[in-house]
N, C-alpha and C positions, 0 to 999 in steps of 0.2 A: 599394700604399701601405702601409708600416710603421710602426708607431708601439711605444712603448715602455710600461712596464707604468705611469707615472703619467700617462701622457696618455688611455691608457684607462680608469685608475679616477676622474680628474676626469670625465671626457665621462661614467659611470657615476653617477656620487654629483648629476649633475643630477638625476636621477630620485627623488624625494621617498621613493620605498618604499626603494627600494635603500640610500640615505644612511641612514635610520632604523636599518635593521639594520646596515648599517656601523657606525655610533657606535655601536650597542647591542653591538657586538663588541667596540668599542677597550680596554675598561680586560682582557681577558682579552691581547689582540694587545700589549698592553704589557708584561704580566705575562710571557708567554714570550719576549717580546726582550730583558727586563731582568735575566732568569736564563740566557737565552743568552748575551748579553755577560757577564754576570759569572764565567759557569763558564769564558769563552774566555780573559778576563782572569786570570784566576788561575791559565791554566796548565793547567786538569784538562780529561781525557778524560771520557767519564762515568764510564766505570769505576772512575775515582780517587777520581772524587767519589764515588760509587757507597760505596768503602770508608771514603772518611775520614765520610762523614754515615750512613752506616749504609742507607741508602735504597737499593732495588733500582737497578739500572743500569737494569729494562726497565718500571720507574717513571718515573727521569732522562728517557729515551726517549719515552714519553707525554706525559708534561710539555712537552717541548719540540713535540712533531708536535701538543699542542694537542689533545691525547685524555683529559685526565684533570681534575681538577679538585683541587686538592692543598691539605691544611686547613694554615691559617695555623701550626700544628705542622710538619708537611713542612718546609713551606719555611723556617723556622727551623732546621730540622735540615740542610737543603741549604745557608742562611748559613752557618752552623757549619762547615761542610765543608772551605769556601771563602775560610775566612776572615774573615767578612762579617757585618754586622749587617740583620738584614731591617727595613726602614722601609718604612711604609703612609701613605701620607698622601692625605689628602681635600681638594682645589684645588676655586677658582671654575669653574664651567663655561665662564666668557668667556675663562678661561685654556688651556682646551685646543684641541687642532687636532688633524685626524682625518686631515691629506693632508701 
């Protein structure tokens, strides 16, 4: 029997421990999907962006595989790159969803 990867992280995230640190992950899991889309959106390779924001390529790289942890400077300098303005914002917690 086969199942796909959101059938097995719901059947997962019933487990009280496992969910905890799932959520405790999301606002990073958001942070590199919303710089991934952005760099895809605008067209750059990392490399490109790499040049136009000044930031290492094998930084770009980190960032994205979720290896690095990049100060609110970075990623203003990766906006810039891209074109982009970096916006932070702080929402209700009844408003977010983890699945």
């Amino acid at each position: 029997m086969s199942t796909n990867f959101d059938d097995f992280l719901k059947e997962q995230l019933k487990d009280p421990e496992f969910r905890k640190e799932y959520e405790a992950l999301q606002p990073e899991r958001a942070l590199i999907q919303a710089f991934i889309d952005a760099r895809c959106e605008s067209g750059l390779t990392q490399k490109q962006l790499s040049e136009l924001s000044g930031i290492a390529q094998g930084d770009i790289s980190k960032l994205e595989k979720g290896k690095s942890n990049p100060s609110v400077r970075t990623l203003q300098k990766l906006a810039k790159g891209m074109g982009k303005v970096l916006r932070i914002e702080f929402v209700p917690e009844d408003q977010v969803t983890y699945v």
